[in-house]
N, C-alpha and C positions, 0 to 999 in steps of 0.2 A: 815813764810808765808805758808798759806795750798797751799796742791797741788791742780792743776787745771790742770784737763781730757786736753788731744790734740786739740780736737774739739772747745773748748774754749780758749786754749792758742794761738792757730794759726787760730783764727775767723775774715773773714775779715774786716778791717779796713777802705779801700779804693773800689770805683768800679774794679779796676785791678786787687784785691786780689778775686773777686769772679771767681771763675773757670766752662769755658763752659757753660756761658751766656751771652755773647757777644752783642748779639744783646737788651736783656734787658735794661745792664747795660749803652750800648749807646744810645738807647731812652731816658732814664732817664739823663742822663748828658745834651743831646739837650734840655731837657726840661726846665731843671734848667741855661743853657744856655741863652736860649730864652725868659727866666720868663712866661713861657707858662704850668707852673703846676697847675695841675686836683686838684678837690678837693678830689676825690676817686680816688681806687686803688685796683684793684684785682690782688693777687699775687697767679699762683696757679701750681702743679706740686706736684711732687713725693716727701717723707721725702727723709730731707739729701743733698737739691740741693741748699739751699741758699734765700729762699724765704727770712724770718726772717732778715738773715745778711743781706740781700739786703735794706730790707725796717729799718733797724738802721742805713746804711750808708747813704741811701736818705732821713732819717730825720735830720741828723746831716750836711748832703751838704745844703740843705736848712735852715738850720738855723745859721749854722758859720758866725763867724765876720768874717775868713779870708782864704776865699776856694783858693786852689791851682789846677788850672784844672780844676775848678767845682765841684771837691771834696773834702773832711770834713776834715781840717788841723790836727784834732783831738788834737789841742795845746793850743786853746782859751780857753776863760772860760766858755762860751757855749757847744762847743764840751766836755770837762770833764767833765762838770757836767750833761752831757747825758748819757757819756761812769759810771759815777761812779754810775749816778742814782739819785742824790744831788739835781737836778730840774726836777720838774714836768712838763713841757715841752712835751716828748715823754712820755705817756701813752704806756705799753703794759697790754692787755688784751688779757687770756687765755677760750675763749669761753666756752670751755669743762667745766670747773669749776663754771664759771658765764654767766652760757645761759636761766637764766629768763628773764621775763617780766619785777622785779624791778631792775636790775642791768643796761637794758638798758633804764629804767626810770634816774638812778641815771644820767647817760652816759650823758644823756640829760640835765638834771641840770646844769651839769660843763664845758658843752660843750661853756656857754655863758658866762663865764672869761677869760678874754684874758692870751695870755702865759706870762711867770714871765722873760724873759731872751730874748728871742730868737722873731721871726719872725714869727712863727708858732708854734699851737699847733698840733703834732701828737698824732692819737692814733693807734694803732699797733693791730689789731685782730687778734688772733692766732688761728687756726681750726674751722673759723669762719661759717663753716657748721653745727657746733654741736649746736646750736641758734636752741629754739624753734623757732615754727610760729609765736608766739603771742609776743617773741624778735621781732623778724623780721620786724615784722608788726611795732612796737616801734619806729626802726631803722630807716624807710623808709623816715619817712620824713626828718629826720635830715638830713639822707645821700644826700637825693633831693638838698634841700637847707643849708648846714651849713652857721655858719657866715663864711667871708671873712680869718680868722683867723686858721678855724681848718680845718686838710687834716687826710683823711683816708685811711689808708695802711690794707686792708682785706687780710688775707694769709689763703690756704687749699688746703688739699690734697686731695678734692670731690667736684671739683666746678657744678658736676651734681645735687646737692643737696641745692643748693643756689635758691632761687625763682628767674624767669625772669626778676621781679619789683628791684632786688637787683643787677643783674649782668647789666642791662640793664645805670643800673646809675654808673659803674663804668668804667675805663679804663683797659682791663685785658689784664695782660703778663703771657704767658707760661712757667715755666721754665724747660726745657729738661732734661733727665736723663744726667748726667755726662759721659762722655767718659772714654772707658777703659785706651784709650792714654796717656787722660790731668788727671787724676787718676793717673799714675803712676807717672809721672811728679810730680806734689804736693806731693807725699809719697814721692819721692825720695828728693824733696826739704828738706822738713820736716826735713825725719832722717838726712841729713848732717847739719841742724840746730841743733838738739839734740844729733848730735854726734855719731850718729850711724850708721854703715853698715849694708848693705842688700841686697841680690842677686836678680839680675832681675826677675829670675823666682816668688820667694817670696813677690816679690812687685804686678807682674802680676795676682798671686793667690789668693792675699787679694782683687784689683779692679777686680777681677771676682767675688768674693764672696760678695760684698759690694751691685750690683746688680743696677750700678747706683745713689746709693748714698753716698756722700766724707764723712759726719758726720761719715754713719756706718762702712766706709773705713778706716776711723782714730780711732775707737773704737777696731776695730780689731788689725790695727797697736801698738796701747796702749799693748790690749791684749798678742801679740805675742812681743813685746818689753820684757814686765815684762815675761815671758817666757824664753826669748834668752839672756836677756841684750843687750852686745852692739855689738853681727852678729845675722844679722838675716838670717836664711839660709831657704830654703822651705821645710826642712825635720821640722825644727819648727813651720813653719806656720800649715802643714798638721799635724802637734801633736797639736798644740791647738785649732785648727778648728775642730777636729776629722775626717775631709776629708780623701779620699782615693788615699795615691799617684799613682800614672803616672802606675809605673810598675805592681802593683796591678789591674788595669781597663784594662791594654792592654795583660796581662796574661788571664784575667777574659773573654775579649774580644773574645782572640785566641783558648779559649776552646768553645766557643758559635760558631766561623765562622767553626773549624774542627767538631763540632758536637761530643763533648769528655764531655758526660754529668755529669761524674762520676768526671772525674778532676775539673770541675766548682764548682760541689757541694761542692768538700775537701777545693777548692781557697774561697769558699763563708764562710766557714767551719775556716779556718787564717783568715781569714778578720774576723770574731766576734771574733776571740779567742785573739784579738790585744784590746777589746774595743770598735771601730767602733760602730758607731750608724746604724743599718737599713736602716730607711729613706733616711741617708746622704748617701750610699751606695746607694739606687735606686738613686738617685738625679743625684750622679756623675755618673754610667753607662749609664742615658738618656743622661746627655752632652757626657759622651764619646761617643755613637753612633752618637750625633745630629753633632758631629767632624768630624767622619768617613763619615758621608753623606756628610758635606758643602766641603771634601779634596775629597770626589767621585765624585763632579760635579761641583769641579775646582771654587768652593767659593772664593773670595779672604775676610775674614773678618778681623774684626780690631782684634777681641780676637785671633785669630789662630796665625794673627801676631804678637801679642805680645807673643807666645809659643817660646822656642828654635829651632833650624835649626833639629838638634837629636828626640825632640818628633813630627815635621812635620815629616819628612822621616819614621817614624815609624807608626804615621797616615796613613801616605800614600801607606805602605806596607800592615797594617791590612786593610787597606780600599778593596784591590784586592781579600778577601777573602770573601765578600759580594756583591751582588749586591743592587742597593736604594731599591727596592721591599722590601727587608729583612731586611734595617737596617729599614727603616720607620712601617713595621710590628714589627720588634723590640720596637720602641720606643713609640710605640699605648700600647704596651705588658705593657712595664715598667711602661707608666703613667697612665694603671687604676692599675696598681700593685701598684705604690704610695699610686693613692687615695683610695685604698681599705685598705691599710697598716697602715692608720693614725688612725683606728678606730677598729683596728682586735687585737684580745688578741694575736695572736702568730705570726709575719708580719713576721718573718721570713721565713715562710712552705712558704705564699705566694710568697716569691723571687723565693725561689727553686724550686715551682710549674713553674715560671714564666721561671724561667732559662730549665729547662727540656724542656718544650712547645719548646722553642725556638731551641732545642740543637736537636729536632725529626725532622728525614728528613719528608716532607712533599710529598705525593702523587698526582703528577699531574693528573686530570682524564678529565679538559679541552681540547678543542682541540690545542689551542697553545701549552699548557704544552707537551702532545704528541709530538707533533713536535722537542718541544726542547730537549724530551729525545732521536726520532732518531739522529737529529742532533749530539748526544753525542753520540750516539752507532759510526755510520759514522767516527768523529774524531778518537775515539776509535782504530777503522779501520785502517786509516792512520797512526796515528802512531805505528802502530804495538801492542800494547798493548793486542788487543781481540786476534790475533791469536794467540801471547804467551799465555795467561792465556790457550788457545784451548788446545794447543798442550801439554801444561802440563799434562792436564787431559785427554788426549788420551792414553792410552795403548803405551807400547814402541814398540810396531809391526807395529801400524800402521805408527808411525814414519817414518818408511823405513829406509832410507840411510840418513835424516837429522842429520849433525854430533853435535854434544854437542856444538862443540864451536863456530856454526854459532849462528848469532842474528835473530830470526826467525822474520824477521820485513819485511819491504818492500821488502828486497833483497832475499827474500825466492822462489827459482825456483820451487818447484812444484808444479805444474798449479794445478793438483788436487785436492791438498786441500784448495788451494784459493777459487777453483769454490767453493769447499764444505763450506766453510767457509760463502761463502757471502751467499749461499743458506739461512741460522742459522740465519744470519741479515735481510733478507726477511724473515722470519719465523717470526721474530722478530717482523718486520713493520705490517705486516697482524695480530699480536697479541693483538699490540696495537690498529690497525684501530679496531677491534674488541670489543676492550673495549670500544670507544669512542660510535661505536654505539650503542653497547648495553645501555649504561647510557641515548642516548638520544631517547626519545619515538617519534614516529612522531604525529604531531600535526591534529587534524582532528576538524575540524569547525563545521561540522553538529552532531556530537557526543554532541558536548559541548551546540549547539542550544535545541538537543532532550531532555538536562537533567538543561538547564535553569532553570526552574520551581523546578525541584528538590534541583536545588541550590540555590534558594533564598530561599525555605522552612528550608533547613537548617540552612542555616543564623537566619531568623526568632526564630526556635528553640533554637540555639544558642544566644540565647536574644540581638540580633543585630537588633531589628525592623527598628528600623530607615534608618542603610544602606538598607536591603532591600524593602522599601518604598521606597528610593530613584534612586534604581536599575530598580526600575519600570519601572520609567518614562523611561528609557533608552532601545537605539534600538540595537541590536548586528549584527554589520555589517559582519565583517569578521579579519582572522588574517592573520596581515602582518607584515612579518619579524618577528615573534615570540611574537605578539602583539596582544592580543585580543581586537578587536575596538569598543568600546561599542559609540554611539552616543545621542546627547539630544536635543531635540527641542527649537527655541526659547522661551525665558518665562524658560526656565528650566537651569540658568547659574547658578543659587544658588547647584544646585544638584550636577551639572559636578564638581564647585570648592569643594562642601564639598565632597564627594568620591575621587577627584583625590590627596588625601592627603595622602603622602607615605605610611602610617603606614596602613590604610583603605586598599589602592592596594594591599599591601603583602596579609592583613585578605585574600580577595577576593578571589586573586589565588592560597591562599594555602587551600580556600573552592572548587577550582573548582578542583585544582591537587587531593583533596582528593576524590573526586567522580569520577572525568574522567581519574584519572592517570596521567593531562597530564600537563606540567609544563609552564607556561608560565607568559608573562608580561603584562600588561592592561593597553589600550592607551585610555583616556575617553575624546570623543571631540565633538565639538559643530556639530550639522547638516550642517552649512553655510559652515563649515570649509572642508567637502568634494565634496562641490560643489552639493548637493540636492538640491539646493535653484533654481538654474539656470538650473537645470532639468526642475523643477516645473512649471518655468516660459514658456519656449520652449514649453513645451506640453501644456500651457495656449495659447499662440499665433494660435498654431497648430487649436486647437476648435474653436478660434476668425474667425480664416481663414475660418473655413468649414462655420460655421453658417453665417457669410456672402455672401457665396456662395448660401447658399438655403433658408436662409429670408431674404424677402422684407425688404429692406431698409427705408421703413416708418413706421414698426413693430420692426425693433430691434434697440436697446441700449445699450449700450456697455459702466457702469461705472466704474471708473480706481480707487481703492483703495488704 
């Protein structure tokens, strides 16, 4: 007998055999129950989830002589000659191959024979997205109205791509990516059916890799079988996947959080010299920080749980060495590094470019940032740390009578050079208020009114016509909170939305910082919105009032628009 792949040998049979579709599989049983079955059927979800197997055990539940449960005994003479293929009863068709106009002409021909065996004719469409329009259109009415006879099971992995007139005629079920849980469960059934051992961790590593689908779960499993034979351990999985293990990412890790750029480059440096693929190396340091962030803010996930009690506690260690700020700028880093890396002759420079970036302390020059480096100096303080490093580097005179063997920390008695000390940390704080201010220019309104015109010309020159056309119309009120307020009249919302479109605002301000020096944000709103409108009105009343007062009442009129 030829061999036959995992994914085929242990193909469900029964609705119970489908895993992590629960709620499908019991619609379909009530239906068949009830004799309340659709003539269509949209099957639709991610490869690898059971659509297929799904819709061969709901043709054979509906057509058995002798269901048990509702489901297909798979012992009649019916049910084999579905399972063997013997009658033509269940049609599958594979769209991708036959997505003309005459294939669904033929469809149509045969659709008006009744079935040879069974109680219904199925036909099974597989990636039935890939159907031209002018299929489609073929399709439409059969599917509207078939005879009483034929049911249609549609299965795909892009039901966005199906016309309304097609999805609107059918009954659709979703079917959800597979759990990492109920994943390892069925692998772990599997291998003690074929006879094999396998460590938890290696089971876990395959249904993370599989990504939601059990087919490519079992393809792998096959894979790493014929690898191990009969233990599977996760030093085998991670040799036939080419993945990078555990110890590898959290070494790699802990030279990124100390900032040791030169040991990440050699770690990056073993890691090719092993084989390792590139890609699969960025792949798994984005999960490993996307680990480090969901163990930093107390995640409870299905995949974490399924890791060892040793590689949490070890997350949870390197996690203290980052704050989210930094793993999530991490993982921005890593995934245009990915996507730049899939197309680049040398993806390697890229990592290292990537890993260095990351490995540079970076210079706070905002105002919070400031703060949080007093804040550190201060600790510094308390724990005695700054006056040590002080006193080192002071002359042994000035020392005095401090002996060798005290710990120059808190308990240090002379007043003197404490006072002196903290003076250095004031020197310190005035250092930084200093830089802060300098970075920021003060904002001045009537500067930026007086050289308007000069900035839209530039614009202009800058073959921007259009924004400044549209700047026109706009009135410049003033800046608040670091906002330049430009305003628009009604009749003018077309202008306000096309300018208030982020990429435009940056243009903007980095045309006005370029003339005025002076750096700011642009808030572009309607007139009504700052209340000119109920200006306008009040000082409308105001006039009503006077000219009443001094013309005659049978000369004036007064009409309200």
């Amino acid at each position: 007998m030829t061999y036959k792949a995992l994914y085929r040998r242990f193909r469900p049979q029964v609705f119970e055999d489908v895993i992590g579709q629960g709620a499908v599989t019991t619609t379909l049983k009530n239906q068949i129950k009830t004799s309340n079955v659709s003539h269509a059927y949209l099957f639709s979800g991610t490869r690898g989830t059971g659509k297929t197997s799904t819709a061969k055990i709901f043709a054979r539940a509906i057509n058995c002589l002798n269901p048990e449960n509702f489901n297909p005994c798979n012992l009649c003479e019916v049910c084999k000659g579905i399972l063997t293929e013997s009658i033509m009863d269940v049609i599958e068709i594979d769209a991708a191959s036959n997505n003309g106009v005459d294939h669904i002409r033929e469809l149509r021909e045969n659709v008006k024979y009744p079935p040879s065996k069974g109680r219904y004719k199925v036909y099974i469409i597989d990636e039935v997205h890939m159907l031209s329009s002018g299929a489609f259109n073929a399709l439409l009415k059969t599917l509207e109205e078939p005879p009483d006879h034929i049911i249609f099971i549609l299965a795909t992995t892009d039901p966005q791509k199906l016309p309304a007139t097609i999805l609107s005629r059918c009954q659709r079920f979703d079917f959800k990516p597979v759990t990492t849980k109920d994943m390892i469960e069925r692998l772990r059934d599997i291998c003690e059916r074929i006879g094999t051992t396998a460590d938890e961790e290696a089971l876990t590593t395959i249904a993370l890799n599989a990504g939601g689908a059990l087919r490519d779960a079992l393809s792998i499993l096959e894979q790493c079988i014929a690898f191990s034979s009969d233990n599977l351990t996760y030093e085998d999985v991670i040799d036939t996947l080419g993945i990078i293990n555990h110890e590898l990412l959290f070494h790699l890790g802990q030279c990124i959080g100390e900032k040791k750029v030169s040991e990440a480059i050699y770690a990056i440096q073993k890691i090719m010299e092993e084989g390792k693929d590139i890609q699969q190396l960025i792949k798994d340091l984005i999960h490993h920080f996307r680990n480090l962030m969901m163990v930093k803010m107390e995640v409870d996930l299905e995949e974490l749980s399924g890791l060892s009690q040793e590689i949490l506690d070890k997350l949870k260690d390197q996690s203290k060495a980052f704050d989210v700020s930094s793993i999530t700028e991490a993982i921005h880093l890593l995934s245009e590094t990915e996507a730049k890396a899939k197309y680049a002759p040398q993806p390697r420079i890229l990592l290292e470019v990537a890993i260095v970036t990351l490995c540079q302390e970076k210079e706070e020059t905002s105002f919070e940032g400031l703060l949080q480096r007093i804040k550190k100096l201060e600790e510094t303080i308390q724990t005695g740390e700054f006056i040590r490093k002080a006193i080192k580097q002071r002359p042994s005179k000035e020392i005095g009578s401090i002996k060798k063997e005290e710990e120059p920390g808190l308990a240090v008695k002379d007043k003197e050079k404490i006072e002196s000390l903290e003076e250095v940390v004031l020197e310190e704080k005035k250092e930084l208020l200093k830089e802060n201010q300098a970075t920021s220019i003060p904002l001045d309104f009537s500067e930026i009114k007086e050289k308007w015109e000069e900035i839209k010309a530039f614009i202009r020159k800058d073959k921007k016509a259009q924004i400044e056309a549209m700047l026109r119309e706009g009135e410049l009120e003033d800046i608040i909170r670091g906002s330049l307020v430009i305003s628009f009249k009604d009749g003018f919302g077309f202008h306000r939305e096309t300018l208030d479109r982020e990429k435009t605002k940056e243009y903007i301000a980095t045309v006005i910082e370029k003339i005025t020096g002076q750096k700011l944000k642009l808030n572009l709103v309607m007139e009504y919105e700052l209340g000119k409108k109920e200006e306008k009105d009040s000082r409308e009343e105001i006039l009503v009032e006077k000219l009443k007062k001094t013309v005659p009442e049978g000369i004036l009129e007064i009409y309200d628009e």
